[in-house]
C-alpha positions, 0 to 999 in steps of 0.5 A: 812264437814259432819263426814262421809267424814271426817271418810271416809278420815281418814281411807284413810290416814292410808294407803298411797294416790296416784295420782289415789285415788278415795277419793281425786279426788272426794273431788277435783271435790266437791270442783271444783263443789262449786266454779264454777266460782272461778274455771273457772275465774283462769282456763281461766287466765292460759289456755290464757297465754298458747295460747297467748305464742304459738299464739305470737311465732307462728307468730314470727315463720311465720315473720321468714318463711316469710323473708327466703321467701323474701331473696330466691328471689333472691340468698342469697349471691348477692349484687348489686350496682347501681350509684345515685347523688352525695350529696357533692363536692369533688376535684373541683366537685360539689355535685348534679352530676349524676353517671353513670356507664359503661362497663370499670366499669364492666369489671375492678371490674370483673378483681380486685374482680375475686377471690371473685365473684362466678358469675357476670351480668350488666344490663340495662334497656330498656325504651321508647320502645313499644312491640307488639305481632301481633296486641296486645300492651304489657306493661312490663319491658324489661332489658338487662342482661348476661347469668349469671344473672339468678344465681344471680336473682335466678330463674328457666327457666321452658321451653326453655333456658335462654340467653348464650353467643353466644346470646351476641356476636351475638347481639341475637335477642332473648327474654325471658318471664316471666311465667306471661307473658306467661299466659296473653299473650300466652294463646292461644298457646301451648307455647311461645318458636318460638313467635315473639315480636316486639321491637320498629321495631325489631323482637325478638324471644322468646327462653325461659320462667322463674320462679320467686318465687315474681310473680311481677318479672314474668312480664318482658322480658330478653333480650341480653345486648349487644343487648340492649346496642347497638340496644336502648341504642346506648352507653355503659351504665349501671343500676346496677352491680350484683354479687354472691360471693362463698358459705362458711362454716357459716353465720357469715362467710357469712355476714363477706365475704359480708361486705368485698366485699361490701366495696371493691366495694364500695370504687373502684366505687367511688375513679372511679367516684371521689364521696367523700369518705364520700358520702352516695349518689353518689354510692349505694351497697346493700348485701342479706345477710347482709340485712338478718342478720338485718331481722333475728336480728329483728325477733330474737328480736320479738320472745324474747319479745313475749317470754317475754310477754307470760311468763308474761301472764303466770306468771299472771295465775300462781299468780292466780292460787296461790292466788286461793289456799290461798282463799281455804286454808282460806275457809277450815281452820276448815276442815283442823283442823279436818282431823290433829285432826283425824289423818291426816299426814302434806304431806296428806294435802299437797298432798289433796292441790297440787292435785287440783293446779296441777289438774287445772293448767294442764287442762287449760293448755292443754286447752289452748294449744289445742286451740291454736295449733288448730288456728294456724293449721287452719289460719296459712296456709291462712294468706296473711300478708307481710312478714308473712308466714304460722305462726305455732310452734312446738309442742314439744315447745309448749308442753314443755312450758306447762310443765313448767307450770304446775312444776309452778302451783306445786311450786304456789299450795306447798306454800298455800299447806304447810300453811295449813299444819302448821295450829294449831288444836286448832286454826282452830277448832275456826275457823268459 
């Protein structure tokens, strides 16, 4: 260090430094200038554990958004049941028997759960049937519901309305369509509402269009389940009871009220169709909302760990950063030694040493998370990944985090700093 910038430090230190000293921050930027690629390789170890935290929670973030997307399909109370194959013998009967469900098993649950359910539907698949409009053939599901199971599946008739009650006792022979049939069908018509389809012979009158979230599901055709269980059918059987159970004050309380239910169903459907208690196979029930609760445990469980990996990327950089600052302690041993020897007080030097921490702890910082939040803004809303919905992350956490980070590369750049200000005069003026 030349004696002008030596003198011209000491005769700043008889008067007290601040943040906004010229002096100081031209001695940082010389110091920054001489060690280019020391600078920029610590730099670049903080400002890529900032952007890897805010990339990680910001895809944690669009896991979450993407399941609530998921479970929005349909509503996030119901729970459905549907019979399968026994696994195991049970009073004399043995395992492999095929469970079928019927009207009796519908109305009895609806008469023993009535205070619990909210809103209820069977339904019924219609198969090996062929569909016609004019002289197209059209290839799509065709389910028998009740006028209820539009809450339960959770979507919205867009035009005309959905099947009533009147529908089902008059064995209606109307029909509703997906939004997606609509357009690949009846494109060429102002809409579909007064169409006729042929069912296997029978003419069905489309009286509504709906609207699924999961344009998959907008490829089928709704029609009365009596109409269906009579007029295909010719019996009483059932694919699956679907229930909605009444909105409480939590989720836990939810989750709590949906387990209950499942259960209570559960045992009803088996000890009916006498399947083993123990039998995982003969009677299947599923929950929304408890299949929600494991999701969003998941998800809460992947965010932690990206917590925990982005905090140790950032821990690296401020180890670097701290490691950087001995380097330089060590380097300026002799300059030290002279300013202590001209006058210089120990928090001066403390100062001129976490000035330059601070100084690049917060820029790679910021940079980092520029960058990231930049990316996420960007791609986010164009990923197309299952169970990913538009990753982002909120700035106030991100900028919260960088915070933090640069309180790190104050306490990472005080030890070195301190160091240097215990070093003895007449040892550091040895110092070559």
């Amino acid at each position: 260090m030349s004696y002008r910038s030596t003198h011209a430090y000491f005769i700043n230190h008889q008067t007290p430094t601040t943040m906004f000293d010229i002096e100081r921050w031209q001695e940082i930027f010389d110091t920054i200038r001489k060690n280019k690629l020391r600078t920029f390789l610590t730099g670049l170890s903080v400002a890529s554990g900032i952007f890897i935290l805010v990339i990680l929670l910001g895809f944690g973030q669009g896991m979450q958004n993407g399941i609530e997307k998921e479970f929005k399909q349909d509503a996030t109370t119901s729970i459905w049941a549907w019979p399968e194959t026994t696994s195991k013998a049970y009073k004399g009967l043995n395992p492999g028997r095929r469970i079928r469900f019927k009207n009796n098993d519908f109305e009895m649950a609806g008469r023993l759960f009535k205070e619990e359910i909210e809103y209820e539907s069977p339904r019924v698949f219609v198969r090996d049937v062929n569909i016609n409009y004019g002289n197209e053939a059209l290839v799509y599901s065709i389910q028998g519901v009740s006028s209820e199971f539009q809450f339960i599946e959770g979507f919205s008739t867009v035009e005309g309305r959905f099947i009533n009650y009147k529908d089902e006792i008059s064995l209606g022979k109307v029909a509703i369509v997906g939004k997606k049939i609509k357009q690949d069908v009846f494109n060429k018509v102002d809409t579909p509402i007064g169409e006729i389809i042929d069912i296997s012979g029978i003419r069905f009158t489309i009286i509504g269009v709906f609207k699924e979230q999961n344009e998959r599901e907008e490829e089928r055709i709704y029609i009365p389940l009596t109409t269906a269980q009579r007029v295909f059918n010719g019996d009483d059987k059932l694919n699956t009871l679907s229930y909605t159970l009444p909105p409480v004050e939590n989720f836990e309380q939810a989750v709590a009220q949906a387990v209950s239910f499942k259960d209570n169903l559960r045992n009803y459907l088996k000890e009916e169709h006498v399947v083993a208690p123990e039998d995982d196979s003969g009677v299947q029930v599923w929950s929304a909302m408890e299949e929600a609760k494991r999701y969003y445990g998941i998800t809460g469980n992947m965010k932690i760990f990206f917590w925990f990996v982005g905090v140790c990327t950032i821990i690296a950089g401020v180890v670097g950063v701290s490691n950087i600052m001995l380097i330089v302690v060590k380097e300026r041993t002799r300059e030290i030694g002279i300013r202590k020897a001209l006058g210089a007080k120990p928090w001066s030097i403390v100062g001129m040493i976490l000035h330059e921490s601070i100084f690049v702890t917060a820029i790679s910082g910021f940079t980092g998370l520029i960058f990231s939040m930049t990316l996420l803004e960007v791609v986010g809303p164009h990923v197309k990944i299952d169970y990913i919905v538009n990753p982002s992350v909120n700035f106030n956490v991100a900028f919260s985090t960088v915070m933090v980070l640069i309180l790190a590369g104050t306490l990472a750049g005080f030890v070195p700093a301190w160091r240097a200000a215990k070093v003895q005069v007449v040892e550091s003026l040895r110092d070559e």
